[in-house]
C-alpha positions as CSV (number, residue, x, y, z in Angstrom):
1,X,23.1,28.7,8.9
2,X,22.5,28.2,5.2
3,X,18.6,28.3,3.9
4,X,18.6,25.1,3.1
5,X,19.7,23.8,6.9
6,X,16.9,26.7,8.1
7,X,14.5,24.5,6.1
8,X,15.8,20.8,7.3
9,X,15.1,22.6,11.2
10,X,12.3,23.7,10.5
11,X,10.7,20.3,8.9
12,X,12.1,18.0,11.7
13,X,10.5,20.7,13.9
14,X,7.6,20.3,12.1
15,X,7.6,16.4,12.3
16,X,8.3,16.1,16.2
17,X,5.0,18.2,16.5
18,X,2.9,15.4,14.0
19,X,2.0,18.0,11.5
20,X,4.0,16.7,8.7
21,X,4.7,12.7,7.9
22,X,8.2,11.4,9.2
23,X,10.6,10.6,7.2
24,X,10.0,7.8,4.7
25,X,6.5,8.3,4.8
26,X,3.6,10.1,3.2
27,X,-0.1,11.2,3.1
28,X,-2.2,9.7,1.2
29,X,-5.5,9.5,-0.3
30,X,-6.6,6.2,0.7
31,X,-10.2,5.2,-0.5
32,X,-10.5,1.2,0.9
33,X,-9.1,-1.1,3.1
34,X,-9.0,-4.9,2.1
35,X,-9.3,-6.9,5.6
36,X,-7.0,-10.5,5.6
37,X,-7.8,-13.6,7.9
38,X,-4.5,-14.5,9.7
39,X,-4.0,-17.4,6.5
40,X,-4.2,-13.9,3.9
41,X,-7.8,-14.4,2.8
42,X,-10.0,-11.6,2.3
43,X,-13.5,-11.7,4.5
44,X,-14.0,-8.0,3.8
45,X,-13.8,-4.8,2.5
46,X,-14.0,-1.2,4.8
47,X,-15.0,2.0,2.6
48,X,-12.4,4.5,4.2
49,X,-13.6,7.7,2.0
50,X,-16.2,10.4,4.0
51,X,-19.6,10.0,2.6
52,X,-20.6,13.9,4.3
53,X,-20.4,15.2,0.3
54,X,-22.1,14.6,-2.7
55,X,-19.4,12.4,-3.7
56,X,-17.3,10.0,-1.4
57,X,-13.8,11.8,-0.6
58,X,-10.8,8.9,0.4
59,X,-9.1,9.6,3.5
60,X,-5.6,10.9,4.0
61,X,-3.7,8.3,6.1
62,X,0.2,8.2,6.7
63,X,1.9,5.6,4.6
64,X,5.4,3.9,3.5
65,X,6.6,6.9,1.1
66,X,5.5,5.9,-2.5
67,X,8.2,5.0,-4.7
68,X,9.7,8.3,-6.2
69,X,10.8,5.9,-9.6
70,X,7.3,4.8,-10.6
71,X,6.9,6.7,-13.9
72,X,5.3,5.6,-17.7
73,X,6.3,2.0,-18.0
74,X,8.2,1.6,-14.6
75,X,6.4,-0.9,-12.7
76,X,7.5,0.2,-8.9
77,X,5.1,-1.5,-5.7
78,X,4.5,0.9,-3.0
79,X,5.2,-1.1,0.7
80,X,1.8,-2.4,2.7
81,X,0.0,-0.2,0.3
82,X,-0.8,0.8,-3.6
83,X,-3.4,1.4,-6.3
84,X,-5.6,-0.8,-7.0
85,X,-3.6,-1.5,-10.2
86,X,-0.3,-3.1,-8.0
87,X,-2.3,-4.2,-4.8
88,X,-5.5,-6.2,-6.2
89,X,-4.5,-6.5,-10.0
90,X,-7.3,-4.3,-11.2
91,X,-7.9,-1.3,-12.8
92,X,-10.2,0.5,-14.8
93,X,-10.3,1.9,-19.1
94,X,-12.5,4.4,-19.1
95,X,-16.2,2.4,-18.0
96,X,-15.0,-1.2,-18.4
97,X,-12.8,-3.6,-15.6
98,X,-9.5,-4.2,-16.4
99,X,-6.9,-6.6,-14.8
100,X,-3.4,-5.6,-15.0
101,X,-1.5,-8.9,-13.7
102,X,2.1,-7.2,-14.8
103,X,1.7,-4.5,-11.9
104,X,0.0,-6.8,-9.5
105,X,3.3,-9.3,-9.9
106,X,5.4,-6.6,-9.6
107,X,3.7,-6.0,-5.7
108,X,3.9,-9.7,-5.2
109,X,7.5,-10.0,-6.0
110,X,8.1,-7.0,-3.9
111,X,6.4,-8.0,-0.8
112,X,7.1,-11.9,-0.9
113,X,11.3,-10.7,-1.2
114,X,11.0,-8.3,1.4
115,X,8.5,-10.1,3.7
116,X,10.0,-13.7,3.1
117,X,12.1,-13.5,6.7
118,X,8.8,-11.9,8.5
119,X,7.4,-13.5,11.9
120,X,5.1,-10.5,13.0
121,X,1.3,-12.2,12.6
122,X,0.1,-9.0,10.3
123,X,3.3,-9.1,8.0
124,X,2.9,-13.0,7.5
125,X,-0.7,-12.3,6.5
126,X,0.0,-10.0,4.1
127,X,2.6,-12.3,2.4
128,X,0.1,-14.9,2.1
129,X,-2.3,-13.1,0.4
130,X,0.2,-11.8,-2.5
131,X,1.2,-15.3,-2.5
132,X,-2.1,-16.7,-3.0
133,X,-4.2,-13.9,-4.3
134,X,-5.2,-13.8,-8.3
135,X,-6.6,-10.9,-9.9
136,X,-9.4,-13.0,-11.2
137,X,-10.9,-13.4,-7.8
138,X,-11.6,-10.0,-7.4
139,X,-15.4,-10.3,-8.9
140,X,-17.0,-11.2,-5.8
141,X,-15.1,-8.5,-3.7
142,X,-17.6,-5.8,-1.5
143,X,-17.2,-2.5,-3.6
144,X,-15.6,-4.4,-6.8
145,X,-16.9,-1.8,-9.2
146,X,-15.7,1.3,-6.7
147,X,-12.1,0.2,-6.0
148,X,-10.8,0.1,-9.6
149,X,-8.3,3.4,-9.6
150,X,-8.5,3.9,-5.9
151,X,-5.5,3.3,-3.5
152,X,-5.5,0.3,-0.8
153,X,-4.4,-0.4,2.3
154,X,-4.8,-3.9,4.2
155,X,-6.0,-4.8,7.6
156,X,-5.9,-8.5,10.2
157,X,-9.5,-9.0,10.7
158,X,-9.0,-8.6,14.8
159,X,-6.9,-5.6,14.7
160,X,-8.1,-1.9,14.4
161,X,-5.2,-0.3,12.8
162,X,-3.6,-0.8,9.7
163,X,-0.4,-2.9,8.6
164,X,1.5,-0.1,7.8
165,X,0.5,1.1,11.5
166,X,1.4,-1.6,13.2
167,X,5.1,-1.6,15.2
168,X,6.6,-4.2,12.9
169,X,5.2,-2.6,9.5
170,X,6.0,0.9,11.0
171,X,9.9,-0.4,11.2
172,X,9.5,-2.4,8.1
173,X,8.5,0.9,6.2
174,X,11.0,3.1,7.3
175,X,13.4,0.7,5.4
176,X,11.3,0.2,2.3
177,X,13.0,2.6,0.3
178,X,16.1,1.5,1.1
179,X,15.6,-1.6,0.3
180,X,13.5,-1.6,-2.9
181,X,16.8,-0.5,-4.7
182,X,17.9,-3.9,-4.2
183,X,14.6,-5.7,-5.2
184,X,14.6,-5.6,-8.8
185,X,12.2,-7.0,-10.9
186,X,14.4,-9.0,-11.9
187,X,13.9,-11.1,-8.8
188,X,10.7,-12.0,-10.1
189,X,10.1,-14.8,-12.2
190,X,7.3,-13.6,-14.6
């Protein structure tokens, strides 16, 4: 057995026993979750981060990988999760708000291709709300000035877990990756 079969052992070892994400997914550092009404509207905003310290620490939560190719000017959307930047159209220079439609509509094409054939209630959600959502809107939002620069995750209103969590994001995120290399942005009509 070579070192670098010893290691693949040893890692799926490791990821029957939960300690390390699966395959195709991550840990991440997840700071808020945006909560959707069944039509994609948001009616609220859960703080995820630990208040115990001085300053508010995001969580780690298991995710769709991120996309390995997101790099300088490469706009790449993570799946049923991102920045702030990608998943509300909002970032942050320095003190002052900033919208930054270009990544947003990169997460919108990305999730409207990949989620156009989707049935699953949560999935159908989140495609609504990239369809209809506009960067502009994000004002009135609980937290507005806190989730600039943070990372996002989504929620249906009735459910307790995550999209990303649920059976059909679960399979839908194991084939994210696979299929973002044939989602260009060239799909997209900017």
């Amino acid at each position: 057995m070579t070192v670098l079969q010893g290691l693949v052992r040893y890692y799926e070892r490791l990821e029957k026993t939960g300690l390390v994400a699966p395959r195709g997914y991550s840990e991440e550092n997840i700071s808020f979750a945006i909560v959707l009404t069944r039509n994609g509207d948001v009616v609220d905003v859960y703080d995820l981060r630990d208040h115990a310290s001085r300053k508010p620490r995001p969580r780690s939560l298991r995710v769709p990988a991120p996309p390995a190719d997101r790099s300088g000017k490469k706009r790449v959307s993570a799946f049923l999760w991102d920045n702030s930047k990608y998943a509300l159209g909002v970032g942050r220079n320095r003190t002052e708000l900033v919208l930054t439609p270009d990544q947003f509509e990169e997460f919108r094409c990305f999730h409207l291709e990949f989620l156009k054939s989707a049935d699953d209630l949560e999935l159908t959600a989140l495609r609504s709300f990239v369809a209809s959502w506009d960067p502009e809107k994000y004002k009135p939002l609980l937290y507005s000035d806190e989730i600039p620069e943070t990372k996002i995750v989504f929620r249906l209103e009735e459910n307790t877990h995550y999209i990303h969590e649920s059976q059909e994001g679960s399979v839908s995120g194991s084939k994210s990756s696979n299929i973002r290399n044939r989602i260009s942005s060239q799909t997209c009509v900017w």
